[in-house]
C-alpha positions as CSV (number, residue, x, y, z in Angstrom):
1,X,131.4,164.5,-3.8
2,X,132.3,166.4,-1.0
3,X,129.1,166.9,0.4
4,X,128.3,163.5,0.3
5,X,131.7,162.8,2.5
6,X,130.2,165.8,4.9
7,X,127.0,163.9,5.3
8,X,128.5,160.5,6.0
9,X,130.5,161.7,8.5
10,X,127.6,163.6,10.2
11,X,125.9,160.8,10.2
12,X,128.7,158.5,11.6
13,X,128.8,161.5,14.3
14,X,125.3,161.3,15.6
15,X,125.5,157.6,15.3
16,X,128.5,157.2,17.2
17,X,126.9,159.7,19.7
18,X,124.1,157.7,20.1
19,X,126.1,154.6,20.7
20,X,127.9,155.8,23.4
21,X,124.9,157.6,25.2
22,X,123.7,153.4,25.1
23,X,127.0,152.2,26.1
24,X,127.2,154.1,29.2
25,X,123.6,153.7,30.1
26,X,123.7,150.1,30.3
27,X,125.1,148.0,33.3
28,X,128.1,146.3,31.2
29,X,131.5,146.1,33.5
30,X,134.5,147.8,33.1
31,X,136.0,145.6,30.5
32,X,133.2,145.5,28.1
33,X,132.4,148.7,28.7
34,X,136.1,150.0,28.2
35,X,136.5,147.4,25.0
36,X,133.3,149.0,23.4
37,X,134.2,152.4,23.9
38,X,138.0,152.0,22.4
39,X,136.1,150.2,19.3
40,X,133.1,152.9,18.9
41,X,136.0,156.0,19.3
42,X,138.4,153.9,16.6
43,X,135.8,153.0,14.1
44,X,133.0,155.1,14.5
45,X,130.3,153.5,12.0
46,X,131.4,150.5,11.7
47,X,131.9,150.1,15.1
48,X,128.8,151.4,16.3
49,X,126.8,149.1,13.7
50,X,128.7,145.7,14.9
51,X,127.9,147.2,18.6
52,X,123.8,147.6,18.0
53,X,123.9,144.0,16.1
54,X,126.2,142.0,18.6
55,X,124.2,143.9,21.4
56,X,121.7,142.0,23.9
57,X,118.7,142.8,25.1
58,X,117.8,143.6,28.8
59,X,116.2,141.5,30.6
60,X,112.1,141.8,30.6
61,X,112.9,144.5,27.3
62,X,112.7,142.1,24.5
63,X,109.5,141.6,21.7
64,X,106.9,140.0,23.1
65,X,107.5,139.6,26.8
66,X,105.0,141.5,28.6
């Protein structure tokens, strides 16, 4: 059991990374940016999952558009 608690919080780690690494790469101000960071640092997983789904697309980036 303890290696599966090991992986899942690898996992939330490198997620959570990645999240942030997103986060501060996109133009968002202060507020959001700030608000996003306190929930991603809080909640890891969870809070980076509801960030990629509530997350919108840049302009010109989305399916289709060419």
């Amino acid at each position: 059991m303890t290696a599966f608690w090991t992986t899942l919080g690898i996992v939330a780690l490198i997620v959570a990374v990645f999240t942030l690494v997103d986060l501060f790469r996109r133009n968002l101000d202060r507020r959001h940016t700030i608000a996003w960071l306190l929930i991603v640092v809080l909640v890891p997983l969870a809070g980076s999952v509801l960030y990629w789904v509530l997350r919108r697309q840049e302009a010109g980036a989305g399916a289709g558009q060419s």
